[in-house]
C-alpha positions as CSV (number, residue, x, y, z in Angstrom):
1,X,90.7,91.3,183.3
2,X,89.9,94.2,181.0
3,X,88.8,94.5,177.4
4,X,92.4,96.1,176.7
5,X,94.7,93.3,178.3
6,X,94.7,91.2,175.6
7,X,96.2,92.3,172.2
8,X,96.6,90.0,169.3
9,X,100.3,89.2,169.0
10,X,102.1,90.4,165.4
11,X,101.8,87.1,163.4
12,X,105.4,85.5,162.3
13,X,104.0,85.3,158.5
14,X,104.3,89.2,158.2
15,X,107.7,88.9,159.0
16,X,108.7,85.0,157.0
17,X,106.9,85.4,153.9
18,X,107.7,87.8,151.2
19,X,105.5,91.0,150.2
20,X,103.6,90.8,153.6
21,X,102.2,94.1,153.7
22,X,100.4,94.3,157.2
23,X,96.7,95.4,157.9
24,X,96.0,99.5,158.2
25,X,96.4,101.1,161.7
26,X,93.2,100.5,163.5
27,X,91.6,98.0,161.3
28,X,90.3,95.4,163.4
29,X,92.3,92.2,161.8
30,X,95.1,93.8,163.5
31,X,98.8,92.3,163.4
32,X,98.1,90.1,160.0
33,X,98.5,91.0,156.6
34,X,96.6,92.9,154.6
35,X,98.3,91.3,151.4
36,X,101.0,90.0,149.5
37,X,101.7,92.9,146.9
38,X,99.0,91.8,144.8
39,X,95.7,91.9,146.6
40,X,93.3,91.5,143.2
41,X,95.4,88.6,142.2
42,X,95.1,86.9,145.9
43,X,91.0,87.7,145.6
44,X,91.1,85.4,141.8
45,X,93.6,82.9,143.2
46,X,91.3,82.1,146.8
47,X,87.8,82.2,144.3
48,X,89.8,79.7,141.9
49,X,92.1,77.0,143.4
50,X,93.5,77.3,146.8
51,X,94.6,80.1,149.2
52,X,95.4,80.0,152.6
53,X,94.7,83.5,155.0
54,X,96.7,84.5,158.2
55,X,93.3,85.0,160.5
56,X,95.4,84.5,163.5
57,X,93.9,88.1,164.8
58,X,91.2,86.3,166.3
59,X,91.1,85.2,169.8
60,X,90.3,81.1,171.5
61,X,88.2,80.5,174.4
62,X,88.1,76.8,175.5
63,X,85.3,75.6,177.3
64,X,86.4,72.4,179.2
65,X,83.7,70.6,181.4
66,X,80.9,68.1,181.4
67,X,77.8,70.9,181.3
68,X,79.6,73.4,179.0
69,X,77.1,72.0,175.8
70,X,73.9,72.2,178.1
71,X,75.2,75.6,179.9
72,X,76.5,77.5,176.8
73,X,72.4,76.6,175.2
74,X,71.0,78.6,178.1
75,X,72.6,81.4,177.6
76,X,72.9,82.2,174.4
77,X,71.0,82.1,171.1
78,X,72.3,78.5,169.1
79,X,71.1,75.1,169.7
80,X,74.0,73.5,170.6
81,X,72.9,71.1,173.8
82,X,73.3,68.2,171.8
83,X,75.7,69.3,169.5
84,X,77.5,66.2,168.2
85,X,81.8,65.1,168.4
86,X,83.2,67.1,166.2
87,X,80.6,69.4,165.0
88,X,80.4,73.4,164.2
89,X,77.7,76.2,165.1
90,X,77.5,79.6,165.0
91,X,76.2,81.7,168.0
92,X,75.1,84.9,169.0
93,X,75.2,86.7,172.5
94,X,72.1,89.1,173.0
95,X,71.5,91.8,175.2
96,X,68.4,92.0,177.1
97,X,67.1,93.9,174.2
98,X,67.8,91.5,172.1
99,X,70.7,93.6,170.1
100,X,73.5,91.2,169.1
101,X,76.8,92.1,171.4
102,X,78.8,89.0,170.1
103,X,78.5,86.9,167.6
104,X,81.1,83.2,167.1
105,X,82.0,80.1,166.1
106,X,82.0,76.7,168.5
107,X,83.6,73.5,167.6
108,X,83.2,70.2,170.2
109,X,85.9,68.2,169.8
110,X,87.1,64.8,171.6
111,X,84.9,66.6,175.4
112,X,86.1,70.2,174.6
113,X,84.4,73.0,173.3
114,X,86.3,75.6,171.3
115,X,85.0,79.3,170.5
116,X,86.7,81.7,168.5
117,X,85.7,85.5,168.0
118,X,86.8,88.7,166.6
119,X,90.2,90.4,168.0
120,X,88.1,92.8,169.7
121,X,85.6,90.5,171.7
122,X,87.5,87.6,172.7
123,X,88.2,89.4,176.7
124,X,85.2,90.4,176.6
125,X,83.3,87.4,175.6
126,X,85.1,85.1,177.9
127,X,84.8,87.7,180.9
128,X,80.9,87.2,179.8
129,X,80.9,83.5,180.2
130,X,83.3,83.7,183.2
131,X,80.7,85.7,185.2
132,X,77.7,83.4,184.2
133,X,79.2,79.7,185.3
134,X,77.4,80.4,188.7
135,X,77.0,76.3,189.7
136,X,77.4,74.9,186.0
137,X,80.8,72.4,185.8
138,X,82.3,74.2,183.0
139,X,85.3,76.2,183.0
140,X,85.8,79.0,180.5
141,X,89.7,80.0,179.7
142,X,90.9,82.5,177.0
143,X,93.8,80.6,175.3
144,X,96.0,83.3,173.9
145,X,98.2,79.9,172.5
146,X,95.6,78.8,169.5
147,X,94.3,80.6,166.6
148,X,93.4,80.6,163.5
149,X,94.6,79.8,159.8
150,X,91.7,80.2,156.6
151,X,91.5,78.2,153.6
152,X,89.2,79.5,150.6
153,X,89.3,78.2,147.7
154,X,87.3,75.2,145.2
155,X,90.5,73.6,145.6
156,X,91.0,72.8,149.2
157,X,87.9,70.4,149.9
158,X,90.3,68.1,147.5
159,X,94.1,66.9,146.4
160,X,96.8,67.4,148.0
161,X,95.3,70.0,150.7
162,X,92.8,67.6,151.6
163,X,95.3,65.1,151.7
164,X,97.2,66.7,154.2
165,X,94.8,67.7,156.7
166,X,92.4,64.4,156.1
167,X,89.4,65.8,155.3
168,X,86.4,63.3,154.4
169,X,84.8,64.2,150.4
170,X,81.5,64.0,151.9
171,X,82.5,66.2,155.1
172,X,79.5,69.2,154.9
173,X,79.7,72.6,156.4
174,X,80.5,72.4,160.0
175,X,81.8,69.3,160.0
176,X,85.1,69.1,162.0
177,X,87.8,66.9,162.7
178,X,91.4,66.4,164.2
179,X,94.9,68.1,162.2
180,X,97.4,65.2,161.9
181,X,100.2,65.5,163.8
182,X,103.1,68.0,163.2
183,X,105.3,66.8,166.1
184,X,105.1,64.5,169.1
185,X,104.4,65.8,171.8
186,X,101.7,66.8,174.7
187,X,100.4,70.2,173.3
188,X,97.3,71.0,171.6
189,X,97.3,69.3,167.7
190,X,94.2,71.9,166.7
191,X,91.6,70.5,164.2
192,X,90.2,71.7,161.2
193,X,86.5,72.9,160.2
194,X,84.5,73.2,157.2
195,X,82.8,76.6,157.7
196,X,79.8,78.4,154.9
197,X,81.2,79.1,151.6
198,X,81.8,82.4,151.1
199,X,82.9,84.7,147.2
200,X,79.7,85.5,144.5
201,X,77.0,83.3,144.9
202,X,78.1,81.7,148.4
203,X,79.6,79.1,146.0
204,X,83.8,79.3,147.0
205,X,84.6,76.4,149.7
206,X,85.9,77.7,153.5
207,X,87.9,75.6,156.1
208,X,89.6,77.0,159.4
209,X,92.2,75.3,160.9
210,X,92.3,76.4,164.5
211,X,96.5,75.4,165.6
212,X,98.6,76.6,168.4
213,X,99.9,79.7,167.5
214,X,103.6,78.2,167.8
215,X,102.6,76.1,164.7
216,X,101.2,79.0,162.1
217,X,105.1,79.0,160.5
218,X,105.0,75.4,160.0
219,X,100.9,74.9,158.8
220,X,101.5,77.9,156.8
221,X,104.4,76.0,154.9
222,X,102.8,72.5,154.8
223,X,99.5,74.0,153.3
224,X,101.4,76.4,150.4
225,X,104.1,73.5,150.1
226,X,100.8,71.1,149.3
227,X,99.2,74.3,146.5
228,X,97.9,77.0,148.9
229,X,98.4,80.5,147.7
230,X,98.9,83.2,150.3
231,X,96.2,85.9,150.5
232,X,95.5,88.7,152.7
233,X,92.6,89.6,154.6
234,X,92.1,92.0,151.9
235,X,91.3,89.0,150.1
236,X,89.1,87.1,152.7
237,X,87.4,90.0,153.8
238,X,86.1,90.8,149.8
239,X,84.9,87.4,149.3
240,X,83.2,87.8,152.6
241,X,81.3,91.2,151.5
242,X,80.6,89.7,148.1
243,X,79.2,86.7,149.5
244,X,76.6,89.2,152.0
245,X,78.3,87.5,155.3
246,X,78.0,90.4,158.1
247,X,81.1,90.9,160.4
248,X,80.6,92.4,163.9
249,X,81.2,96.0,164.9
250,X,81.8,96.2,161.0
251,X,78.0,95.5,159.7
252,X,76.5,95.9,163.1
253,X,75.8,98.9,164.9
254,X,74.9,98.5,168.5
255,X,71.4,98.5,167.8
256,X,71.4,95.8,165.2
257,X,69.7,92.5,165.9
258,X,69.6,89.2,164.7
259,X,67.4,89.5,161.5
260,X,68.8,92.5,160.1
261,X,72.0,90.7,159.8
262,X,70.7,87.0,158.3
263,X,72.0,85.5,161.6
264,X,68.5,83.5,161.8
265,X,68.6,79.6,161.7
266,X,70.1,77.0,163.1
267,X,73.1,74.8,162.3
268,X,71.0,73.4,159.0
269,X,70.4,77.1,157.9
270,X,74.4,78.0,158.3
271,X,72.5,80.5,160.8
272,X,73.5,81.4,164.1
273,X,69.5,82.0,166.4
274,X,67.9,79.2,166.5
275,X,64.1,79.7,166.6
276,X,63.0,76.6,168.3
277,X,64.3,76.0,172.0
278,X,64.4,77.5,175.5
279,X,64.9,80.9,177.0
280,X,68.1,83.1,176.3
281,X,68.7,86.7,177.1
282,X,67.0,88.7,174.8
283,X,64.9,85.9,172.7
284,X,61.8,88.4,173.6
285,X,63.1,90.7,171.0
286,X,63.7,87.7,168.7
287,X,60.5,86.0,168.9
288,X,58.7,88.7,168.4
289,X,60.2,89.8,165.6
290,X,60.0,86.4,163.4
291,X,55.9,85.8,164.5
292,X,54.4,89.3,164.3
293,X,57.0,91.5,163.0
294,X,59.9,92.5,160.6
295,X,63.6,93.6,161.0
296,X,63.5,97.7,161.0
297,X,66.6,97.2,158.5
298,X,68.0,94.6,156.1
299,X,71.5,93.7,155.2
300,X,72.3,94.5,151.4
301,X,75.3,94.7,149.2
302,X,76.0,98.2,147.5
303,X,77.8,98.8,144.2
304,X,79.9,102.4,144.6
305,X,80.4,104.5,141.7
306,X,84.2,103.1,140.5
307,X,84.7,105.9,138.9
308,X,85.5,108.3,142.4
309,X,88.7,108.3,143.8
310,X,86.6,108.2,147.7
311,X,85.7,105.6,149.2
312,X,82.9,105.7,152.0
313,X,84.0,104.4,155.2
314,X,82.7,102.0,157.9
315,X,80.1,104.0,159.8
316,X,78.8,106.3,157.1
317,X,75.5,107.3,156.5
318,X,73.5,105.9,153.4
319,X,71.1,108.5,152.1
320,X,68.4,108.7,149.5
321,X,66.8,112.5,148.5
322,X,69.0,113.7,151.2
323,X,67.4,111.6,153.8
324,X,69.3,109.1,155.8
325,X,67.9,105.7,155.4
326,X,71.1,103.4,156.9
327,X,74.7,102.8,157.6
328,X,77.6,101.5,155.9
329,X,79.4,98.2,157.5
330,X,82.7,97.0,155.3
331,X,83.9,99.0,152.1
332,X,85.8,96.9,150.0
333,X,87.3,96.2,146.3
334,X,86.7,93.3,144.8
335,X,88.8,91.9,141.9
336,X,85.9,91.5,139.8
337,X,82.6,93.8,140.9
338,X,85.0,96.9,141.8
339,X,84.1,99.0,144.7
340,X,81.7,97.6,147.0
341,X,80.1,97.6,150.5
342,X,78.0,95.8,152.6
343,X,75.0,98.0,154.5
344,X,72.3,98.2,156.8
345,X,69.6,100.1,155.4
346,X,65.9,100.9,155.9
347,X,63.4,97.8,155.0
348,X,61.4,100.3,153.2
349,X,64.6,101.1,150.9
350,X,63.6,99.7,146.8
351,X,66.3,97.2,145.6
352,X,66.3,100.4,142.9
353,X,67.1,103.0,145.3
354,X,69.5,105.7,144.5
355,X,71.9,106.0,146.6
356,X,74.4,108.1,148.4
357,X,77.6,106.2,150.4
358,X,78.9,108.8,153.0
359,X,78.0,112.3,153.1
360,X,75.2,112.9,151.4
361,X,76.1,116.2,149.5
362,X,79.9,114.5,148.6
363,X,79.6,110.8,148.7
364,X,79.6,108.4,146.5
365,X,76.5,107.1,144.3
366,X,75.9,103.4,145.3
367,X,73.3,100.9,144.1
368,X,71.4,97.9,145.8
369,X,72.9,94.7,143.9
370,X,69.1,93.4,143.1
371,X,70.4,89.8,143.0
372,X,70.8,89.7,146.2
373,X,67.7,91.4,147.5
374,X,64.6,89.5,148.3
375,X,61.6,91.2,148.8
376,X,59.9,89.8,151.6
377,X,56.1,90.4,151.3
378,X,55.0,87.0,153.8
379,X,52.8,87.9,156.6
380,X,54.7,86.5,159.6
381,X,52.4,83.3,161.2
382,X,51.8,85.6,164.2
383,X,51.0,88.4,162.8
384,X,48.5,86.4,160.3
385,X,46.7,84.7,163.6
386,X,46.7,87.9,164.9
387,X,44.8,89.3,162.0
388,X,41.8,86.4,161.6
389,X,41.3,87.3,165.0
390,X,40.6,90.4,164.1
391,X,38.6,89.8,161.7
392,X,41.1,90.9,159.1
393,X,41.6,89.4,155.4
């Protein structure tokens, strides 16, 4: 199976609800919509009440199997051998190098675990896992039939949307449990997730409802029946920048690892490399970093000049004095900061950097937003042994 044979199918909501305007050739949410005719309004409507996003670009791999907990820990960077019934994580795969080649969500539900991944990655990933089963009794399969829905707003952790789907008050991020049923029969129900908040301040509630694809028209009626506004991944993907949350192959280059992207942590953390459990491909690079050394880059958010009519694009260099000091991930604008984009830059970069997005005679100014900046100064633990060995203050 190649990395080609699988395309998302065109999602029936671009076609059933009105104003769909579908995502940009070769954007990679492809065959959803990028909004509804008024994307600024969907970003205020998802950061105050309720919205639900078509996400149904991104592609299902079930793991069925009595090892698949303790098999999926070995080989990649999350501690999920014990992960409870209906609990969340996110995980990375490494290279050897330890340079992050995919990064998704898991959800174990009633002896089955669910991943789900970017458009892009899903063949890929499951060919991954496919090849590594060797002896293990799990069973990878890519289920082209499930996807997923997104609800962000403060309103859907209660009323009537939390009615409908049955989600606990107390329920924290990553808990998950079973979707009520929409008819009777032997297919797949789907469940329902509480994932990291996203918007300004990582304050705006998530939950994912991964369904059978057959079942997006008739979720996507319940939930806006029961208050849910429709919004675009224009919307989700600008709450997503403003909240500093890296996407794959958007924020990542193919030399990017864990650190520079704030994967680091476990499920407590709402991280995705767990620092404290056995060997994984490329946890050489990971250790080393976090006990004697630092991330070569960070992950910041960049405020563009609003007054140019350009726009930098995923890709483009950052510069400072001419000199090029990172790369842009996702450009975005959001309903409230303006223009904005999320990039890897140089650790060395000051949080009061001036900055050039794009080419660096033409581009557009951009500054570090210093709110979300942390300075790290701390002598990593190995790095500190290292130097009273030494003999070093």
């Amino acid at each position: 199976m190649s990395a080609d044979s699988v395309q998302p199918a065109r999602s029936p909501i671009l076609s059933s609800t009105s104003g769909a305007v579908p995502t940009p050739d070769g954007d990679p949410s492809p065959g959803v919509a990028w909004h509804y005719g008024d994307p600024l309004g969907e970003q205020r409507a998802a950061s105050r009440t309720a919205s639900v996003v078509d996400r149904s670009d991104r592609g299902v791999i079930e793991l069925a199997g009595p090892e698949r907990l303790t098999w999926l820990h070995t080989i990649s960077s999350q501690h999920v051998s014990d992960l409870p019934d209906r609990r969340s994580a996110e995980n990375l795969s490494l290279d050897l190098n330890g340079r992050v080649e995919d990064h998704f969500v898991l959800t174990d539900v009633d002896e089955v675990t669910w991943l789900d991944t970017g458009a892009e990655r899903s063949v890929p990933l499951h060919d991954f896992l496919a090849k590594m089963v060797f002896w293990a009794q799990v069973t990878p399969a890519l289920r082209t039939d499930m996807t997923v829905l997104t609800l962000v707003g403060p309103q859907v952790r209660s009323g009537a949307i939390a009615e409908l789907l049955d989600i606990p008050a107390d329920a924290d991020v990553y808990t998950a449990g079973n979707l009520p049923e929409l008819h009777h029969d032997d297919e797949p129900l789907g469940f329902w997730r509480v994932m990291p908040p996203i918007g300004e301040g990582r304050t705006t509630p998530v939950v994912d409802l991964v369904v059978p694809r057959d079942d997006i028209p008739r979720w996507w009626k319940e939930l806006t029946t029961a208050g849910a506004h429709p919004a675009g991944a224009w919307a989700f993907e600008a709450l997503r920048v403003a909240a500093g949350r890296a996407r794959l192959h958007l924020d990542t280059d193919e030399r990017t690892i864990p650190h520079e992207a704030e994967w680091i942590g476990g499920p407590q953390e709402q991280g995705a490399v767990h620092l404290d459990k056995g060997c994984y491909r490329g946890q050489e690079t990971v250790s080393r970093v976090a006990n004697i050394g630092r991330a070569p880059r960070r992950l910041v958010l960049l405020h563009l000049d609003g007054s140019s009519d350009a726009r930098p694009a995923t890709g483009d260099p950052v510069s400072a004095g001419g000199r090029t000091v990172g790369r842009v991930g996702t450009v975005v604008d959001h309903f409230e900061l303006g223009p904005i984009a999320l990039a890897l830059v140089k650790r060395s970069v000051p949080a009061d950097a001036d900055l050039i997005a794009g080419d660096p005679a033409s581009g557009t100014a951009a500054r570090i937003d210093g709110d979300r900046y942390i300075s790290d100064d701390t002598v990593p633990a190995g790095r500190a042994a290292q130097d009273r060995l030494r003999g070093r203050s």
